[in-house]
OpenMM code with the backbone's topology and positions (N, CA, C; nanometers):
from openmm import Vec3, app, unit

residues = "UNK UNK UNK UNK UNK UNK UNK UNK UNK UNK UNK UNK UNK UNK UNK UNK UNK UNK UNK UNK UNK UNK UNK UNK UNK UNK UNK UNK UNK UNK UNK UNK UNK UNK UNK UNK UNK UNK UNK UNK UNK UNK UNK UNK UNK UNK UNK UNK UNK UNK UNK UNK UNK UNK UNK UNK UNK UNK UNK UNK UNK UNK UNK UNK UNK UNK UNK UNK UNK UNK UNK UNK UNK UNK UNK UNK".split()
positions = [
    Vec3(11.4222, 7.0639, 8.6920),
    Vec3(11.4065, 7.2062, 8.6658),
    Vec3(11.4965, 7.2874, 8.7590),
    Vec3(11.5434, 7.3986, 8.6980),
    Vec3(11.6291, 7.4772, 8.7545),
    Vec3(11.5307, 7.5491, 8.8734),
    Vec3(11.6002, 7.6065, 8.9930),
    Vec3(11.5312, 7.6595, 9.0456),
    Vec3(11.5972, 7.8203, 9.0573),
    Vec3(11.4461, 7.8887, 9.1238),
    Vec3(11.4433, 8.0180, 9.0856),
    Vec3(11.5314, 8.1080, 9.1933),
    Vec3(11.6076, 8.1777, 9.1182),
    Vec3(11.7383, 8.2399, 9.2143),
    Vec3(11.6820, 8.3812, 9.3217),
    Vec3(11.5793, 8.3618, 9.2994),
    Vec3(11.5203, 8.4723, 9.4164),
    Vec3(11.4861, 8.3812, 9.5570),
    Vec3(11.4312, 8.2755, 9.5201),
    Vec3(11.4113, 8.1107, 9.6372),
    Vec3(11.5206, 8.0932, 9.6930),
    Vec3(11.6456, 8.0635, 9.5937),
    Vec3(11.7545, 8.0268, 9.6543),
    Vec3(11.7780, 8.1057, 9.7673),
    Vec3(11.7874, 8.2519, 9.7170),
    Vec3(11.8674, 8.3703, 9.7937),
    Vec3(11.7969, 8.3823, 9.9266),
    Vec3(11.6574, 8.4147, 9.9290),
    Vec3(11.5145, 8.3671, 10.0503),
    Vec3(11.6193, 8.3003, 10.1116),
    Vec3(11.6203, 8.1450, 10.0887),
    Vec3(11.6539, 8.0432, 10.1870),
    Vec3(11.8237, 8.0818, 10.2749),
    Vec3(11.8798, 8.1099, 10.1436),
    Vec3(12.0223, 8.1841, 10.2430),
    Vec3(12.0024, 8.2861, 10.3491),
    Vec3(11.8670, 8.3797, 10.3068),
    Vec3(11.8555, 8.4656, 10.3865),
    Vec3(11.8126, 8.3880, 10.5498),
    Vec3(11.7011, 8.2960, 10.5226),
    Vec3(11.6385, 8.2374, 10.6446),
    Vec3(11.7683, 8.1276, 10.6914),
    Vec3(11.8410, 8.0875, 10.6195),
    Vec3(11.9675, 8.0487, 10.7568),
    Vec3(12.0648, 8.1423, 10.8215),
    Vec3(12.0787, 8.2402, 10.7701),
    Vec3(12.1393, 8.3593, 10.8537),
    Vec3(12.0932, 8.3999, 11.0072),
    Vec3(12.2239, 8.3803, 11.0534),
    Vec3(12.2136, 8.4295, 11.2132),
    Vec3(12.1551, 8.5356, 11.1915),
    Vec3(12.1191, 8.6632, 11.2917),
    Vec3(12.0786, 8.7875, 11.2866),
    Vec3(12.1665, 8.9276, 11.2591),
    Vec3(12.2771, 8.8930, 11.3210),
    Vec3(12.3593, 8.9726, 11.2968),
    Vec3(12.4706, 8.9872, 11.1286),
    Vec3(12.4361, 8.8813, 11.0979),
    Vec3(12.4835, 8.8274, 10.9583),
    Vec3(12.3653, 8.8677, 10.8670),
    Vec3(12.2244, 8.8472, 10.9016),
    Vec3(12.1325, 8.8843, 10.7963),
    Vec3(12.1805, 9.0611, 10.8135),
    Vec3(12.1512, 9.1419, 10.9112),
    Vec3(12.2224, 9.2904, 10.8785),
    Vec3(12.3289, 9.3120, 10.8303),
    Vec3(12.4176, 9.2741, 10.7851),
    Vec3(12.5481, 9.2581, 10.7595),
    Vec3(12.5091, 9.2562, 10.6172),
    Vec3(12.4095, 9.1766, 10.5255),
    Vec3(12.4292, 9.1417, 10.3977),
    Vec3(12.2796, 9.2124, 10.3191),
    Vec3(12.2353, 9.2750, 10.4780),
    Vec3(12.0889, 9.3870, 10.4489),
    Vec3(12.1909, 9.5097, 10.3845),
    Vec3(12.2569, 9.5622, 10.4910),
    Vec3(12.4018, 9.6549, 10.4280),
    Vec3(12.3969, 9.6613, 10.3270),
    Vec3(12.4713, 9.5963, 10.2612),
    Vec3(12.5544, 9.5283, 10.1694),
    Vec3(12.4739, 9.5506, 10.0366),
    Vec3(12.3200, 9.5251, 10.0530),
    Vec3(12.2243, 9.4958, 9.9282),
    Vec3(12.1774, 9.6235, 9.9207),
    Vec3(12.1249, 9.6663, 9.9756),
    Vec3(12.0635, 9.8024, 10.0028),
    Vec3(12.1640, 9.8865, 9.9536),
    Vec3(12.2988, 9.8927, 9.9864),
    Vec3(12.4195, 9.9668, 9.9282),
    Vec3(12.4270, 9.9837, 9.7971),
    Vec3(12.4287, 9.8216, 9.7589),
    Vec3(12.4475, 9.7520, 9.5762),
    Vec3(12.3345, 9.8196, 9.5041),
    Vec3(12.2260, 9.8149, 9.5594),
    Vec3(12.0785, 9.8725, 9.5170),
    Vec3(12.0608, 10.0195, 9.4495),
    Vec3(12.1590, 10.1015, 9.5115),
    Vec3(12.1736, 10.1849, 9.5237),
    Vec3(12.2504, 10.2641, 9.4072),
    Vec3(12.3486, 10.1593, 9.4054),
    Vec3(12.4524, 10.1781, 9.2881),
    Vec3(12.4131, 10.2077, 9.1169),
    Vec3(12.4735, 10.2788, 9.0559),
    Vec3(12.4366, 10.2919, 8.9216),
    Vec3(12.5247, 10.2710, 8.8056),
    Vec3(12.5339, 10.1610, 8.7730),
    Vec3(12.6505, 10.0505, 8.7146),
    Vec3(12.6898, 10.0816, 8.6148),
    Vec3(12.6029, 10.1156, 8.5045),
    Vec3(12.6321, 10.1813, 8.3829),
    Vec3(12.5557, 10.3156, 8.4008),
    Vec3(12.5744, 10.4136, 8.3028),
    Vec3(12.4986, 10.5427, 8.2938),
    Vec3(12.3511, 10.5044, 8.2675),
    Vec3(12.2377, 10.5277, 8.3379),
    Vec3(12.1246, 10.5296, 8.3175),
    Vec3(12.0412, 10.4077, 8.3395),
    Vec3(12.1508, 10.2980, 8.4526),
    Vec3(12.1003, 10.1735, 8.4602),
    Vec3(12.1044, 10.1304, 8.5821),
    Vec3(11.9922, 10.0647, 8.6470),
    Vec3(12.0681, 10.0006, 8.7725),
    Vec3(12.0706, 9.8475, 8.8141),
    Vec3(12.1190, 9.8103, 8.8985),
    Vec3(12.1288, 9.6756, 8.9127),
    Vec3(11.9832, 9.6159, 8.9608),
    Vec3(11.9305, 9.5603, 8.9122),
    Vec3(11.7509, 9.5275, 8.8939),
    Vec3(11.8411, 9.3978, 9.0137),
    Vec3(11.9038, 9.3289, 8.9990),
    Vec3(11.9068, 9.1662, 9.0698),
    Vec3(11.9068, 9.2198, 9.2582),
    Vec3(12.0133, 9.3113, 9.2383),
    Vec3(12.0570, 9.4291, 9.3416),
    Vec3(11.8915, 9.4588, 9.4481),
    Vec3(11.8381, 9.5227, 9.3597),
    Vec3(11.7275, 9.6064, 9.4197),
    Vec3(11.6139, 9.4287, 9.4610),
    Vec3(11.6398, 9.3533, 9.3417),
    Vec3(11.5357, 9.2265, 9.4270),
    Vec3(11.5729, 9.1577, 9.5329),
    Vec3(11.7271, 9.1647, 9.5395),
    Vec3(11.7690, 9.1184, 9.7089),
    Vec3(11.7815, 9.1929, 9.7736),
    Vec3(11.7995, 9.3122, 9.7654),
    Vec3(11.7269, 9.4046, 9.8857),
    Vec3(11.5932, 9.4630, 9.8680),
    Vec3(11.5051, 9.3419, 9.8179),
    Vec3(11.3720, 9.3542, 9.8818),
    Vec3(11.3629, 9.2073, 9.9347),
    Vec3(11.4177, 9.1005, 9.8996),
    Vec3(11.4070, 8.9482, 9.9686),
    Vec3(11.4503, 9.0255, 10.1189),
    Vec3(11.6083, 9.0768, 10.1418),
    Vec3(11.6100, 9.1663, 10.2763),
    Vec3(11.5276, 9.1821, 10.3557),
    Vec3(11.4781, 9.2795, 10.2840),
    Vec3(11.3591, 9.3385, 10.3622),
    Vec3(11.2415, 9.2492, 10.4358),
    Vec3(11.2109, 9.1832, 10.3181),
    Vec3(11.1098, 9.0752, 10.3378),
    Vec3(11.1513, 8.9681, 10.4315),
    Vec3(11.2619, 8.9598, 10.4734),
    Vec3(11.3400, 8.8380, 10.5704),
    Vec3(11.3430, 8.9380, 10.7155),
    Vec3(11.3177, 9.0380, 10.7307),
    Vec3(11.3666, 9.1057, 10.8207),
    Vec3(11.2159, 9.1303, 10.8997),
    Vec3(11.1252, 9.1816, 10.7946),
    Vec3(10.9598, 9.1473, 10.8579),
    Vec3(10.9850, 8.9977, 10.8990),
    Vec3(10.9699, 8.9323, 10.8130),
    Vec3(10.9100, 8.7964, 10.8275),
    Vec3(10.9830, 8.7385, 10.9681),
    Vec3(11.0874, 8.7713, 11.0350),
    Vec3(11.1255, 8.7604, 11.1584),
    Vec3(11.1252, 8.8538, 11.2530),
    Vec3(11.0251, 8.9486, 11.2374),
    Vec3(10.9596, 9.0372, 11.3232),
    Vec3(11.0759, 9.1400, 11.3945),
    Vec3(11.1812, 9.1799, 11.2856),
    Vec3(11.2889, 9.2650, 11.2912),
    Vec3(11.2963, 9.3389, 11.1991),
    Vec3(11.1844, 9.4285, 11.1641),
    Vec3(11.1845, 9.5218, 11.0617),
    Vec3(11.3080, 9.6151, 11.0837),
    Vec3(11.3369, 9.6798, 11.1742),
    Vec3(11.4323, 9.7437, 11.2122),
    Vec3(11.5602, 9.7408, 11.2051),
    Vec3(11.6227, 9.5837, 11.1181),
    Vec3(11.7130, 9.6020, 11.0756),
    Vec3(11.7498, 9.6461, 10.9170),
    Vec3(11.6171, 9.5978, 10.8777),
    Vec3(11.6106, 9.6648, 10.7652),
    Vec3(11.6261, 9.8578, 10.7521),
    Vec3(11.5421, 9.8497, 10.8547),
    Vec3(11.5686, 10.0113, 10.8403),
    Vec3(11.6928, 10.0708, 10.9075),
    Vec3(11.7398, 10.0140, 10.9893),
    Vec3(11.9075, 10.0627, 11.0330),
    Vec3(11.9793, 10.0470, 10.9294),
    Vec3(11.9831, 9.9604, 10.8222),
    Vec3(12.0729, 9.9681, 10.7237),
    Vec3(12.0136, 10.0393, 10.6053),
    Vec3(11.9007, 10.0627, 10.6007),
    Vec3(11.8855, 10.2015, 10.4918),
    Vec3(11.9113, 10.3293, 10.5123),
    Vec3(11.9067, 10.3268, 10.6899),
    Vec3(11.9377, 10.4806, 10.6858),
    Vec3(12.0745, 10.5372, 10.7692),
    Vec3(12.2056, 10.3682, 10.7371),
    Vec3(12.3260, 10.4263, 10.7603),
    Vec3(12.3919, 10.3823, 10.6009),
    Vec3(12.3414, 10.3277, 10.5057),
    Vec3(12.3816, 10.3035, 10.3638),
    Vec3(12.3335, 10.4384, 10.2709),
    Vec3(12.2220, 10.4422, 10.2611),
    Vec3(12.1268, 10.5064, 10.1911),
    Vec3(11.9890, 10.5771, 10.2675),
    Vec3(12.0150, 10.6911, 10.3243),
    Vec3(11.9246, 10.7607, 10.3659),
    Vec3(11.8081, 10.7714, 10.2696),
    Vec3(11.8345, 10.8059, 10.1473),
    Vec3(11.7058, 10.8408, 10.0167),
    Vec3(11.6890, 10.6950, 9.9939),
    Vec3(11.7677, 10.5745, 10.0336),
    Vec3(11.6856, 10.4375, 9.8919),
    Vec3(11.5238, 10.4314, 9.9586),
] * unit.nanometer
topology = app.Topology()
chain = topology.addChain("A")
for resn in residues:
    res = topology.addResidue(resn, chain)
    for name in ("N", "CA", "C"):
        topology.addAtom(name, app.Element.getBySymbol(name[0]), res)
C-alpha cells in the first residue's frame, strides 16, 4: 500500500535540523497563502503548513512557527 503523503512530509519534517525546519515553515506558510487560480487555494499548501506547525509544537518550538507567520504572512 501506498503511503499517505501527509506521513511522508511529518517524517521529513522530524529529520530536519532546526534551522532548516524554519526555513521550509517560511516557505509553506508563504505557499499557503498564495491564490493559484482565481477563487482557489492550494489545499496541499495549507496541510503542510499545518504538519509545520504541528512539528514545531511537537518540539516544543512553537515560536518558530510563529516567526514565520508573522514575517511571511502577518493575516495567515
Amino acid at each position: 500500500m501506498g503511503r499517505d503523503m501527509s506521513e511522508t512530509f511529518r517524517e521529513y519534517l522530524q529529520s530536519l535540523p532546526e534551522d532548516l525546519l524554519e526555513s521550509v515553515t517560511e516557505d509553506y506558510v508563504w505557499l499557503a497563502g498564495l491564490t493559484l487560480e482565481p477563487g482557489h487555494h492550494g489545499t496541499d499548501f495549507r496541510q503542510r503548513r499545518e504538519c509545520c506547525r504541528e512539528e514545531c509544537a511537537r518540539r516544543g518550538a512553537p515560536q518558530l512557527y510563529q516567526f514565520a507567520e508573522s514575517i511571511v504572512s502577518p493575516a495567515a
